[in-house]
C-alpha positions in Angstrom: 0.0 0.0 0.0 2.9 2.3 0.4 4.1 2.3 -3.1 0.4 2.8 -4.1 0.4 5.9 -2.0 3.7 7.2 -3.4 1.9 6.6 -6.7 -0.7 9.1 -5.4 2.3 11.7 -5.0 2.8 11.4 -8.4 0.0 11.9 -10.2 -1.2 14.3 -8.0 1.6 16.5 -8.9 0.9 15.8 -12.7 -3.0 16.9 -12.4 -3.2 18.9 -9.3 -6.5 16.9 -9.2 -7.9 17.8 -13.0 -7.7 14.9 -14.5 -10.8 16.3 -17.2 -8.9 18.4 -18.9 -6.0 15.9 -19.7 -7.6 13.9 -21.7 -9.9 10.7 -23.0 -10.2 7.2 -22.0 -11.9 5.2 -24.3 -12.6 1.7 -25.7 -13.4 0.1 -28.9 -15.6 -3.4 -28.9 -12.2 -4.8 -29.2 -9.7 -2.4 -27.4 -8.9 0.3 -24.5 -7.6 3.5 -25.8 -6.2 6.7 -24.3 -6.2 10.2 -25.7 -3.8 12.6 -24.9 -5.1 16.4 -25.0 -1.6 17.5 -24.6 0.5 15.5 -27.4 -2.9 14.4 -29.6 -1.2 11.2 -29.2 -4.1 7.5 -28.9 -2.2 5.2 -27.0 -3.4 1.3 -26.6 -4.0 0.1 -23.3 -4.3 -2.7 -21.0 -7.6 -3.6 -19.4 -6.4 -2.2 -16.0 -4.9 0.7 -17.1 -8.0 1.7 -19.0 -10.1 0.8 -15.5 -7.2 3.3 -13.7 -7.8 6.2 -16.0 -11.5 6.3 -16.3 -12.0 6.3 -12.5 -10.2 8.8 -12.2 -11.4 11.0 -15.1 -14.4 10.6 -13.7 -13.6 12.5 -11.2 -13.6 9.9 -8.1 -10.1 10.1 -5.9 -7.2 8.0 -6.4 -8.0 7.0 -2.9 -10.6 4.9 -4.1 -8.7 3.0 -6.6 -9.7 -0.2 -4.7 -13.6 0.7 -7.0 -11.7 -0.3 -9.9 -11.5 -4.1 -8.8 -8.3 -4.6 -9.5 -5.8 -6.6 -6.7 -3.6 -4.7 -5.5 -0.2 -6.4 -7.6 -2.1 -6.2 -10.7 -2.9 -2.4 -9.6 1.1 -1.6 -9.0 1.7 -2.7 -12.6 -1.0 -1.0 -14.0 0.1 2.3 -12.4 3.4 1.4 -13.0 2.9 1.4 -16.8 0.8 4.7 -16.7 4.1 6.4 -14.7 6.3 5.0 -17.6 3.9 5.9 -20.0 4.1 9.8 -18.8 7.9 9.6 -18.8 8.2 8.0 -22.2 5.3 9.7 -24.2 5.0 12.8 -22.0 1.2 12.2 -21.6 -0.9 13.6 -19.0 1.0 17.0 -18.9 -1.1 19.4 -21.0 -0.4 23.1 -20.0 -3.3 24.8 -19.3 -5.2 27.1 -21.7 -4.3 30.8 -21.2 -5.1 32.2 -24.3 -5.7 31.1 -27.8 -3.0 31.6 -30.6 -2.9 32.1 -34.8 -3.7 33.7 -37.5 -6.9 35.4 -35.4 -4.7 37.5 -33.2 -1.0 37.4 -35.2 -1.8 38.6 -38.5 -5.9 39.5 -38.4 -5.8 42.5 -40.3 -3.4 41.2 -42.7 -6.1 38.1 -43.4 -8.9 40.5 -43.3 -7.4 42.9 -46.3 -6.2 40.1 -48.3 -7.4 37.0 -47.9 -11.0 36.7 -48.2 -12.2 33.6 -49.4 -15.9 34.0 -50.2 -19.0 36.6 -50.2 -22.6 35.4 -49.6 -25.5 37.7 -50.9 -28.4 37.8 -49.2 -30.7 38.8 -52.7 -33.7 38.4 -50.2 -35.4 37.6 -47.1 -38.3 36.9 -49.0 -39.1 33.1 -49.2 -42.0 31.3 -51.5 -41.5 28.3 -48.4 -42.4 28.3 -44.7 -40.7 25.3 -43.3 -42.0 24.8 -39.6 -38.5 24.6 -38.0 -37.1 27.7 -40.3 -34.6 29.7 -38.5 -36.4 32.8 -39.8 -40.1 31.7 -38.0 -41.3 33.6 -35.4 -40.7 30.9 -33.0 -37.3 31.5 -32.8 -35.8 34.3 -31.0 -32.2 34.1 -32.4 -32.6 35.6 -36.0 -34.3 37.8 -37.8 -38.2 37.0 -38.7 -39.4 36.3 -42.9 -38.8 39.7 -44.4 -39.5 41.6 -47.6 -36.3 43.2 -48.1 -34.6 42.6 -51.7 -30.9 43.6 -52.3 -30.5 46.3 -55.1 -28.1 45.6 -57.8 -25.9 48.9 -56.7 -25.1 47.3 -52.9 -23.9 43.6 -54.8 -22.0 45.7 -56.8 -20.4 47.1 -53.8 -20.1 43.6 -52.1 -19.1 42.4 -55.1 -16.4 45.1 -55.2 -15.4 44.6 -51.8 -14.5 40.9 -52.1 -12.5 41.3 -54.6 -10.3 44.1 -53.7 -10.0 42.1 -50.5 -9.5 38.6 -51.8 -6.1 36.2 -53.3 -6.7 34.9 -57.1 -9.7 33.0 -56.1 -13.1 34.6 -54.7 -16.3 32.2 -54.4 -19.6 34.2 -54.5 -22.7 32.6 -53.2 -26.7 33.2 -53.7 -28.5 32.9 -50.4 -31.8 34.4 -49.0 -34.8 34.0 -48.0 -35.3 32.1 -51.9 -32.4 33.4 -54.4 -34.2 32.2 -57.2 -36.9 34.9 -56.3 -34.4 37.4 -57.6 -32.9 35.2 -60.3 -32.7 38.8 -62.6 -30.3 39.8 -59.8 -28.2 36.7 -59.6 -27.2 36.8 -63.6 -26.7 40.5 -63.3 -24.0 39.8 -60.6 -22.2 36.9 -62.5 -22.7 39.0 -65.8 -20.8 41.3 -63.4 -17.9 39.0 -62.0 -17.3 37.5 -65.6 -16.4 41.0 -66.6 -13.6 41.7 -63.8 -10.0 40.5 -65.2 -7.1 38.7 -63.5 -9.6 36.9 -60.4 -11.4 33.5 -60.6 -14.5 34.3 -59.2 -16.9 30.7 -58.6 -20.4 30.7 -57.7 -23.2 28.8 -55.7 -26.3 29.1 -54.8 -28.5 27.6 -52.2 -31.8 27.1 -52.8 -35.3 25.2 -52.3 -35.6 24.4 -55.7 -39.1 25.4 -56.5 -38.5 28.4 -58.9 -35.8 25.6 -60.4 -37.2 25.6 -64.2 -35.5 24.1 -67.2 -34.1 27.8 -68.2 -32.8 28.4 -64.5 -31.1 25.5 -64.6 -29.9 25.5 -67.9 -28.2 29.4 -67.3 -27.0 27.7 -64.3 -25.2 24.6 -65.4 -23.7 26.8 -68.4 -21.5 28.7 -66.1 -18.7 26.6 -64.7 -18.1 25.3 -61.5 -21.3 27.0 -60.2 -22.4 24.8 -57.3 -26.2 24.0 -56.5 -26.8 23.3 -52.3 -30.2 21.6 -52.6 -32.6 22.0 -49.4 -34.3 18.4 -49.4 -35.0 16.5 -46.6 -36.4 12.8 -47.7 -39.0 11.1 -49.5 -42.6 12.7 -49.8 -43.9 12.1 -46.3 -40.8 13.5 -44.6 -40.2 16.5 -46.8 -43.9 17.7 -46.7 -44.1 17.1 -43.4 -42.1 20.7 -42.5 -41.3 21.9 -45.5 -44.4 23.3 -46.9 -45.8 26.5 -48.8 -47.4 29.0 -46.5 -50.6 27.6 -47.5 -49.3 24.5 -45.6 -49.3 21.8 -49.0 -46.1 20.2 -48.9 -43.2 21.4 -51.4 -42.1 17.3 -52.5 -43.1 17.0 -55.9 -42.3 20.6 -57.0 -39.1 20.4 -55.5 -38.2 16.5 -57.3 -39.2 18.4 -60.8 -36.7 21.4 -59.7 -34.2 18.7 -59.0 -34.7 16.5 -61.7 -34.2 20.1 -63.8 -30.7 21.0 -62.4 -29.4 17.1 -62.0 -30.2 17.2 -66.0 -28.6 20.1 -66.5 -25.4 19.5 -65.0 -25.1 15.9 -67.0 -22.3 14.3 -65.7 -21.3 17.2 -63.7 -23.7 16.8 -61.2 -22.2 14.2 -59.2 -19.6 17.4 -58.5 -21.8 20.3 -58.6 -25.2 19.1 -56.6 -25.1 19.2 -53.2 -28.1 19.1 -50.1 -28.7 20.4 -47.3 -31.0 18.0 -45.2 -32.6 18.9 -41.8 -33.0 15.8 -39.4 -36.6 16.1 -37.3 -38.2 13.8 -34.6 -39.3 11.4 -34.1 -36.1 9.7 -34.9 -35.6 6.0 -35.6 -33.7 3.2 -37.6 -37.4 3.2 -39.9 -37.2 6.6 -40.8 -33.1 6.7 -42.1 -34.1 3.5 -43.5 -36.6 5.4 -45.4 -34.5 8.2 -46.6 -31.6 5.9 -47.6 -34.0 3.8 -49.7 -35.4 6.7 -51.5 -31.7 8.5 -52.4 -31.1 4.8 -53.9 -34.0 4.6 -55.4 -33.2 8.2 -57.8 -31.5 6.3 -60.2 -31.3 9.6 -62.3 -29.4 11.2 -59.5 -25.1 10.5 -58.8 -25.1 8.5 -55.9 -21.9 9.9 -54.6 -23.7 13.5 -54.1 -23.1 15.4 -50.7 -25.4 15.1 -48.4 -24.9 17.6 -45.5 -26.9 16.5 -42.5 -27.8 18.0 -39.6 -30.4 18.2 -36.7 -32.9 20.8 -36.3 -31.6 23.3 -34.2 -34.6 25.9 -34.3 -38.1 26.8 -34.0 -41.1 24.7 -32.3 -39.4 21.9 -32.5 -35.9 22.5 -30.8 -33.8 20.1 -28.9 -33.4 18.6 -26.0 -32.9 20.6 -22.7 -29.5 20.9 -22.1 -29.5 20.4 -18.1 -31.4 16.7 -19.3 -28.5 16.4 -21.1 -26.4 13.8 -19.3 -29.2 11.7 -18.5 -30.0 11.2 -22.1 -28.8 7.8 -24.1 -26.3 7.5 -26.9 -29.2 6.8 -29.0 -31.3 9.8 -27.7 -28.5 12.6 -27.9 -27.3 11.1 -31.7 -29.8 8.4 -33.2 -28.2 9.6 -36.7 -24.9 8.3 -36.0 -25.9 5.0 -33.9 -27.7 4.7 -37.7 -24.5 5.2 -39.4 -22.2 2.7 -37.2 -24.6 0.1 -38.1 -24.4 0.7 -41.5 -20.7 1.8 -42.4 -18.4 -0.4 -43.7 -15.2 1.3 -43.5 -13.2 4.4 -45.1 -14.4 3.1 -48.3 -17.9 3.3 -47.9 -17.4 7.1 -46.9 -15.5 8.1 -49.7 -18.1 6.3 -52.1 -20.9 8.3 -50.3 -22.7 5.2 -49.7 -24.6 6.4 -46.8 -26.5 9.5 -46.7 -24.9 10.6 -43.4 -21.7 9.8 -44.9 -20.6 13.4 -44.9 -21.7 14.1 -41.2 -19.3 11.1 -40.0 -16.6 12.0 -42.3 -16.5 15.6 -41.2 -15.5 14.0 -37.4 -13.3 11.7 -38.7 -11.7 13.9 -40.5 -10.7 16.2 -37.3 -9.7 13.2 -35.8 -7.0 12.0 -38.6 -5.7 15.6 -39.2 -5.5 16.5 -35.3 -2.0 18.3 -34.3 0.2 15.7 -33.0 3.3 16.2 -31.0 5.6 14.6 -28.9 5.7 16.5 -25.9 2.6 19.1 -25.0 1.7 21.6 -27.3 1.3 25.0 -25.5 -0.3 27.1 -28.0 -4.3 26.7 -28.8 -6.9 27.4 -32.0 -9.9 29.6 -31.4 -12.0 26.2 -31.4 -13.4 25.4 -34.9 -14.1 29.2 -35.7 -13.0 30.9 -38.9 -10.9 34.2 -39.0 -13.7 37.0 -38.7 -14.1 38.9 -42.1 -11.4 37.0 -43.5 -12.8 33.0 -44.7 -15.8 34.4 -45.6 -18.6 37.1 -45.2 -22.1 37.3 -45.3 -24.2 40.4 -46.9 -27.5 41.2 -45.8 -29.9 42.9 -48.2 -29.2 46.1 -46.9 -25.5 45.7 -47.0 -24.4 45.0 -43.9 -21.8 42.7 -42.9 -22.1 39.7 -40.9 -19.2 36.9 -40.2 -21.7 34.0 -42.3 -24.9 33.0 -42.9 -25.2 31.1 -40.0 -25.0 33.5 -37.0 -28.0 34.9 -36.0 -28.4 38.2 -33.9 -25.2 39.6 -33.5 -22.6 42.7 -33.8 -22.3 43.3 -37.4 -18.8 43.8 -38.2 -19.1 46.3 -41.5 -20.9 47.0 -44.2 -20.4 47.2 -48.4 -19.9 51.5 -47.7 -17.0 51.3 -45.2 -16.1 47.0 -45.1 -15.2 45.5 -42.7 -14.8 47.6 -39.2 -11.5 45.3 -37.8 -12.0 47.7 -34.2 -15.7 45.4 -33.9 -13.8 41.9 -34.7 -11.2 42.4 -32.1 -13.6 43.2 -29.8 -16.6 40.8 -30.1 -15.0 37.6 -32.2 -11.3 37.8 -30.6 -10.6 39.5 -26.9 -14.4 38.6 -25.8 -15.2 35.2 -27.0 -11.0 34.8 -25.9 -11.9 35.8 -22.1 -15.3 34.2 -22.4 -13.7 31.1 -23.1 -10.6 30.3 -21.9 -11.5 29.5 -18.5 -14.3 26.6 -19.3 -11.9 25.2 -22.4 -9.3 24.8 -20.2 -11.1 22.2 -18.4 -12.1 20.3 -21.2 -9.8 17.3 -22.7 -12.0 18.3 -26.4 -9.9 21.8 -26.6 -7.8 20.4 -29.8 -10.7 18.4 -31.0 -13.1 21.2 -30.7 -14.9 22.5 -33.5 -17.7 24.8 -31.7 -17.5 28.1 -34.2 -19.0 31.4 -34.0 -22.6 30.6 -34.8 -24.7 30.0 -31.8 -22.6 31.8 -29.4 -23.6 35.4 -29.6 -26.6 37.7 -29.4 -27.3 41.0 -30.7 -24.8 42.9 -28.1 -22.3 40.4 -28.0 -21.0 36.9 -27.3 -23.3 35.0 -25.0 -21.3 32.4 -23.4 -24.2 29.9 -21.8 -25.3 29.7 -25.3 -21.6 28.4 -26.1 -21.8 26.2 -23.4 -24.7 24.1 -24.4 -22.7 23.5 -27.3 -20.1 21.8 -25.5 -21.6 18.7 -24.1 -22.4 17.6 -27.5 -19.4 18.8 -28.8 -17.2 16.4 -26.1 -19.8 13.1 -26.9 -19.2 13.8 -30.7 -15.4 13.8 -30.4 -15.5 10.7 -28.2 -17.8 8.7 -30.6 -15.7 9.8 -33.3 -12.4 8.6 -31.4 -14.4 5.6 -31.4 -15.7 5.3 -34.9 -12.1 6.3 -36.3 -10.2 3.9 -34.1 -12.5 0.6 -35.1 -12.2 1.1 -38.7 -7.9 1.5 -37.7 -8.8 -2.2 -36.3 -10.5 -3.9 -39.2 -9.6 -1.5 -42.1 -6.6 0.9 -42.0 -6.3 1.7 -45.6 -9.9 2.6 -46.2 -8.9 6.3 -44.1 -6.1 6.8 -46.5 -8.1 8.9 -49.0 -8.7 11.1 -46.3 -5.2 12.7 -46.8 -6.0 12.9 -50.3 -8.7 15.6 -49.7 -8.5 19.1 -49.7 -9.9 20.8 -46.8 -11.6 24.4 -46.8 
């Protein structure tokens, strides 16, 4: 019992008792892992030495290691191979988080004036659709209600200006509302616009609900190249009318299948790269209902079967998820029914890459983060703001009056500019850098997830400023995705190595 106890001394000096920040135990069905926050490294472990870690990063004393079940000579060794495991991989020694580090803070201004990557035009806040979990209803609080606003030719001019004064040899411009295709005059005056500046590639995309998607839209569409098509289709008839419906409440399905049908034409064999959707997971959930959308994507034999499918939960409106102080108590299958879908229906690297699976996408994107993480040998001592973007810099989003916001996916928040003056840096530094910085620091320096994490901007702000509690419901999910994913990615190491190669093979934006 004595050398057990000098083992106490030890680790206690390590973790000064925060073992949650350090890092992840975790297990396969077939093996015990470890992940270290400070190196990135996922070491293999022993039965026992899993059993060590997780009591005690799950917060219970190292007093108590007799829990564990373990004898006491099978517990020296086991705590013998975690002390040589710390001298010989330098695990368990993250610094803390005192600040976050990069391109937001070192060169901002720089990647504000000249590296801008894309421009998204709000052409309206009308919309010929009123889909019950919209994040423009009146049910939710968080961003603006439907509108009637259109954007004049004159302000995309300017944004249109802006971007490229402000961008490298490449700019993307993107059609967003409300319903772009409302204002489809306005969208070929703007490209008829870009195709006339000189010495910038300048790509396009649009995303839309297909409805106003006629043979002459899509035609003008597929003739300009590398214009990209996000699609807003959720399933089969029964689950796409069931929210998605025209204000007079008929369901938008088979309008929206002819719009498709039109573009997927169009495009020819180009589709497969130039289609894209954006789908919208509701309750109830179930293995029934994926079933049902899986079958009908197979089923469109007219349609690539490799197409993007970017998948997500409802987030909004009347029907918004669960209560976040339930969250603990909720099952694997409760917090993400999507992906306990996917694990029984993956078969590897391979099946991602050949989008066999309509979440395909959604598990890729974690595994991805997993496969490119940071990896050191000793503890890294700098840390990324989270998963968020550079503030006026990756991309920027124009409302119809011309303001600037940091993309289309932040509600109410500080604007940071507008197509008369651009981008007001003073307003980034304030809101997006030194307050989410001091916000954060503090709660991501207890969580093992900080080099994992990839909670952006979007949900963590209000009209006046950042909001931190809204950042913080984020982070629950956030840790449970990253520890499935550690999961996911480590069982298909076990049975399939070579199916994550083509991972390094993709180029990430």
């Amino acid at each position: 019992m004595e050398n057990i106890r000098e083992y106490g001394a030890f680790f206690a000096n390590l973790t000064h008792d925060n073992y949650a920040r350090l890092g992840k135990p975790f297990r396969t069905k077939q093996n015990c892992y470890y992940y270290d926050t400070g190196t990135g490294k996922v070491l293999q472990c022993k039965e026992n030495v899993y059993k060590i870690l997780l009591h005690l990063f799950s917060g219970k004393s190292f007093e108590r290691l007799e829990e564990c079940g373990i004898n006491n000579r099978d517990l020296l060794a086991a705590l013998s191979e975690i002390k040589e495991a710390v001298e010989k991989e330098n695990i368990l020694q993250a610094p803390e988080v005192k600040g976050f580090h990069g391109n937001h803070i070192e060169s901002l201004e720089e990647c504000i004036n000249e590296d801008l990557g894309q421009i998204t035009l709000e052409l309206t806040e009308r919309c010929n659709l009123r889909c019950e979990y919209c994040i423009y209803g009146a049910e939710n609080d968080v961003f603006r209600n439907f509108g009637n606003q259109d954007m004049s030719f004159e302000t995309a001019k300017k944004a249109i200006d802006y971007g490229v004064a402000h961008s490298g040899d490449e700019l993307a411009v993107t059609f967003y509302g409300g319903e772009p295709l409302l204002m489809f005059d306005l969208l070929k005056q703007c490209v008829e616009y870009c195709q006339g500046i000189k010495n910038k590639k300048i790509n396009f995309a649009i995303t839309s609900n297909l409805v106003l998607m006629d043979e002459e839209k899509a035609k003008y569409i597929a003739s300009i190249p590398d214009f990209v098509v996000t699609c807003s289709l959720d399933g089969p008839e029964e689950i796409q009318n069931r929210y998605r419906k025209f204000p007079n409440g008929k369901g938008s399905f088979d309008i929206v299948m002819q719009g498709l049908k039109n573009i997927t034409m169009a495009l020819g064999k180009e589709a497969a790269t130039r289609l894209n959707f954006s789908m919208v997971m509701t309750p109830p959930y179930g293995v029934e209902k994926f079933d049902v959308i899986q079958n009908f994507f197979n089923s469109l034999e007219w349609l690539p079967k490799n197409t993007v499918k970017n998948v997500a939960y409802v987030q909004y409106g009347k029907i918004k998820g669960e209560n976040e102080d339930e969250y603990r108590k909720l099952t694997v299958e409760e917090i993400d029914p999507i992906g306990v879908w996917s694990e029984k229906h993956i078969n590897g690297g391979k099946e991602l890459e050949q989008g066999g699976i309509f979440t395909a996408k959604k598990i890729e994107d974690t595994l991805i983060r997993i496969h490119l993480r940071r990896l050191h040998d000793k503890p890294m001592d700098t840390f990324s703001f989270n998963g968020c973007c550079i503030p006026g810099s990756r991309r920027i989003y124009i409302t119809a009056d011309g303001k600037f916001k940091i993309c289309e996916r932040i509600g109410l928040s500080p604007y940071i500019g507008d197509v008369d003056n651009g981008v007001d840096i003073n307003i980034v530094k304030k809101h997006y850098i030194q307050d989410f910085m001091n916000e954060s620091v503090k709660y991501c320096n207890n969580c093992w997830a900080v080099h994992l994490c990839s909670v952006c901007y979007s949900e963590c702000y209000n009209e006046n400023g950042i909001e931190i509690e809204n950042k913080h419901a984020l982070c629950n999910s956030q840790r449970f995705n990253m520890e499935r994913g550690l999961i996911q990615y480590h069982e298909i190491l076990e049975h399939d190595p070579e199916s994550l190669d083509y991972i390094n093979r993709l180029e990430i934006r």
